[in-house]
C-alpha positions as MATLAB code, in Angstrom:
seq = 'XXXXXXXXXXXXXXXXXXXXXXXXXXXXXXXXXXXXXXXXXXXXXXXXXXXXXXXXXXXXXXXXXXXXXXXXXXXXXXXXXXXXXXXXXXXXXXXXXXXXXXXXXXXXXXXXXXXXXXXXXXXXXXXXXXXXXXXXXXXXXXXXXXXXXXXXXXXXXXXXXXXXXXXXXXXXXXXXXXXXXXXXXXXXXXXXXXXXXXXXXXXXXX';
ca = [
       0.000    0.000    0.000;
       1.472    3.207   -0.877;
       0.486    5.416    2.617;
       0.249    8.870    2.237;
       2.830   11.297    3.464;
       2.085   14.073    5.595;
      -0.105   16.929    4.433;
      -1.847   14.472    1.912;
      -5.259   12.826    2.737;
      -5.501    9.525    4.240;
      -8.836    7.804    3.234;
      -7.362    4.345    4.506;
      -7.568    2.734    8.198;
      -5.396    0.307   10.044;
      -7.349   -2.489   11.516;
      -6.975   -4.725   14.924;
      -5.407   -7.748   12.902;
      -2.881   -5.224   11.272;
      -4.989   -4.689    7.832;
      -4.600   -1.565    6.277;
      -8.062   -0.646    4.714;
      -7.823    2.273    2.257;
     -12.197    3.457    1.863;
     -11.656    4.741   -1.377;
     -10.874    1.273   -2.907;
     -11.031   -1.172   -0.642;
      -9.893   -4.671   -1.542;
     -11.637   -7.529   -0.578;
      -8.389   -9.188    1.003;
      -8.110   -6.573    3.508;
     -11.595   -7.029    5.004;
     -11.469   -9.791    7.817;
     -14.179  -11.284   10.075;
     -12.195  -10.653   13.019;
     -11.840   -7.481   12.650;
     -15.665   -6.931   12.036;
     -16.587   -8.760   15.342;
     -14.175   -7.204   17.092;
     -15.222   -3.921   16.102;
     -19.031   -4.302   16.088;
     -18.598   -5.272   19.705;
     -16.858   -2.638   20.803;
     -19.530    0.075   18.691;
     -22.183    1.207   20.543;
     -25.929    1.692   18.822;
     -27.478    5.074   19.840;
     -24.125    7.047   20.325;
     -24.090    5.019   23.848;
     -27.595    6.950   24.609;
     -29.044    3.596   26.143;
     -29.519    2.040   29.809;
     -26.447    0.330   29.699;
     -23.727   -1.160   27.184;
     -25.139   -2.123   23.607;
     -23.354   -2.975   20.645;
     -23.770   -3.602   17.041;
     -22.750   -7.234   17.515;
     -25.546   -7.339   19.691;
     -28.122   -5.782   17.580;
     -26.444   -8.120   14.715;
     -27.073  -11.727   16.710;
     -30.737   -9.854   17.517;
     -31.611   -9.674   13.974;
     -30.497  -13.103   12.516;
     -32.327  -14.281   15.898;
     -35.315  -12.489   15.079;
     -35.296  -13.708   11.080;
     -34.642  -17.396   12.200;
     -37.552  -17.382   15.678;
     -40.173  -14.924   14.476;
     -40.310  -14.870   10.818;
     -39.481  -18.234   10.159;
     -36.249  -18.194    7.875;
     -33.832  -21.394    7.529;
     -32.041  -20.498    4.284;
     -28.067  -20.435    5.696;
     -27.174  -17.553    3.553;
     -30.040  -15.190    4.755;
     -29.496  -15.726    8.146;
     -25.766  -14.961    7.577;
     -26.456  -11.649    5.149;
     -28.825  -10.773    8.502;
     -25.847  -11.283   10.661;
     -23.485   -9.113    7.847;
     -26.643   -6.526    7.758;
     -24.224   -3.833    9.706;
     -21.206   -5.307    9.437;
     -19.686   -2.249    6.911;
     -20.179   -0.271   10.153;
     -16.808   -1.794   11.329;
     -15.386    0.708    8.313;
     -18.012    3.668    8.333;
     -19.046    3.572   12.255;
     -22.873    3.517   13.022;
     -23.722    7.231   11.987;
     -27.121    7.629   13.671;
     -30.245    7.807   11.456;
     -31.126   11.770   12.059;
     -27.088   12.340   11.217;
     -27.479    9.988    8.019;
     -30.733   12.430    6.834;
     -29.198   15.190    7.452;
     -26.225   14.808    5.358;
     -28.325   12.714    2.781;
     -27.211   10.627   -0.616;
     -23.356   11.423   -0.141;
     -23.387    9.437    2.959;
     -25.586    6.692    1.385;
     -23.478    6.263   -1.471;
     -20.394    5.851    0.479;
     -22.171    3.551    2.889;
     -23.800    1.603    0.314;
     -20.919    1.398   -1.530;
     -19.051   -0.171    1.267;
     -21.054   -2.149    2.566;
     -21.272   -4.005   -1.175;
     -17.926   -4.622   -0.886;
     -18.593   -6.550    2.678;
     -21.149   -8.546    1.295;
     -18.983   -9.406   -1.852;
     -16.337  -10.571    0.665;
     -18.381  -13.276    2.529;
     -20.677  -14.307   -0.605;
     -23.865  -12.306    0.414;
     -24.505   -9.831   -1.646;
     -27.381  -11.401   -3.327;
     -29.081  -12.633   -0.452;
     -28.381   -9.136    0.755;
     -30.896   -7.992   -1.684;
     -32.840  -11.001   -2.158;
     -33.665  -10.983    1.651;
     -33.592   -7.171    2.208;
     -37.148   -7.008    2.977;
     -37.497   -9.635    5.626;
     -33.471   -8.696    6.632;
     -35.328   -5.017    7.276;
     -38.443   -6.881    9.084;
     -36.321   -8.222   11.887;
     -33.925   -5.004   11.739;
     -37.097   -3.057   12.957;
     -38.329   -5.479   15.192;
     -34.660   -5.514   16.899;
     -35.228   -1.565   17.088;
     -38.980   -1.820   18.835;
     -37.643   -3.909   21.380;
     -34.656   -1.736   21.801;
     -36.278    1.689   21.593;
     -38.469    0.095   24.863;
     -35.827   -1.709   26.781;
     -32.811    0.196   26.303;
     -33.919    3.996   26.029;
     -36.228    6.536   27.963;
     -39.928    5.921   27.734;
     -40.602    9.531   27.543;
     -40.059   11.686   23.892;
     -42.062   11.814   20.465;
     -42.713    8.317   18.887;
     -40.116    7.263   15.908;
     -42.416    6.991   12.908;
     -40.553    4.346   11.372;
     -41.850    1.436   14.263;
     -45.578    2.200   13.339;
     -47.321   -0.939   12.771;
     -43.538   -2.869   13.646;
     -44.696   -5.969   16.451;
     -41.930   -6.761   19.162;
     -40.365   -9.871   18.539;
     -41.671  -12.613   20.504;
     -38.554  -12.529   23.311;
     -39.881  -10.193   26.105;
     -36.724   -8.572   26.466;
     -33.380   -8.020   25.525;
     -31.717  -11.289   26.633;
     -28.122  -12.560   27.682;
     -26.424   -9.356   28.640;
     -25.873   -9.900   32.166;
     -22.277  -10.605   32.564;
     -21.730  -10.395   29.324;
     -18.786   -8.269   28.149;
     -17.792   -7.058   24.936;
     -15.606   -9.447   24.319;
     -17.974  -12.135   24.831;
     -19.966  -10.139   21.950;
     -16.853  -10.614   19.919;
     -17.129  -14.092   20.197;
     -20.521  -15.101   20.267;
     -20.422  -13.247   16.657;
     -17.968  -15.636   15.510;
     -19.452  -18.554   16.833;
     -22.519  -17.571   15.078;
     -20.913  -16.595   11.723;
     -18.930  -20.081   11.753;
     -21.821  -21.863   12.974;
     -23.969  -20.004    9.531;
     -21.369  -19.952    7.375;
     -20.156  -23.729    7.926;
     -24.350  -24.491    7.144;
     -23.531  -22.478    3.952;
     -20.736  -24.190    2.736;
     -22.732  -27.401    3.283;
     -26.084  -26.425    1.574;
     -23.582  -25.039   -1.507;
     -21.420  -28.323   -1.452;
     -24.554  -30.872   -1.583;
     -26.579  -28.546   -4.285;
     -22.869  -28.713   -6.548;
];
């Protein structure tokens, strides 16, 4: 990678596992899973505006949760495109959604444009969009049950839950004790656990 000196503008990032990430061009080799769980789990959703510690791993393992319990999906690679539904936000951060509206389609192109590149890496980018509606089903059930459990009851509605149900878990589960790097790794597990169902669905169907 050719870094650039000092005065010039650096569009690239260095990574926990050592990978240098430039945003302007990013090459698949240079995104890693590790480095995606790791850095999910350390993210918080909400700017850190909630009751207590909550990450985008979390949210992440909440939506694939919510796709497989409540809505009934079994196909391996949208349960893992689910999982992957954030996972460019280990590049871009999680820009809240008033932020993202305010500075409009310059920040969706960028994010959109990264995120591709994610789901090219781990094989989901059609199931991304074959699965986008029921991926942003369980995405807004996740945020229903957060909005009540993790943030004050008091303030204007969000339009965007009208007519979203909670998902049938009564509350946010498994966070007692839990620290982020047990985040980290229970988003590996699950990624191995989907991916290694993926591999095995592809192999049988070749």
């Amino acid at each position: 990678h050719a870094l650039p000196g000092r005065g010039q503008r650096m569009t690239w990032m260095l990574t926990t596992t050592a990978a240098v990430v430039d945003l302007r061009c990013t090459r698949l080799d240079s995104i890693r899973i590790l480095d995606i769980a790791h850095a999910l789990s350390l993210c918080n959703r909400y700017h850190g505006h909630t009751s207590r510690p909550y990450s985008v791993a979390q949210h992440s393992l909440l939506v694939a949760d919510i796709m497989e319990r409540d809505l009934r999906v079994h196909q391996p690679l949208a349960l893992l495109a689910g999982l992957l539904h954030d996972a460019h936000e280990a590049y871009t951060g999680d820009l809240s959604t008033p932020m993202k509206q305010i500075i409009g389609s310059a920040w969706r192109v960028e994010e959109n444009r990264i995120a591709a590149h994610v789901h090219a890496r781990f094989g989901v980018g059609l199931a991304s969009s074959a699965w986008a509606g029921v991926i942003k089903q369980a995405d807004l059930m996740a945020l229903a049950l957060e909005r009540r459990d993790l943030l004050p009851d008091t303030g204007p509605a969000w339009p965007l839950l009208q007519g979203i149900t909670l998902p049938e878990c009564a509350h946010i589960s498994g966070t007692e004790g839990m620290e982020w790097q047990d985040w980290r790794q229970a988003f590996l597990d699950r990624f191995a656990e989907v991916n290694v169902a993926v591999q095995h669905k592809q192999g049988a169907a070749a």
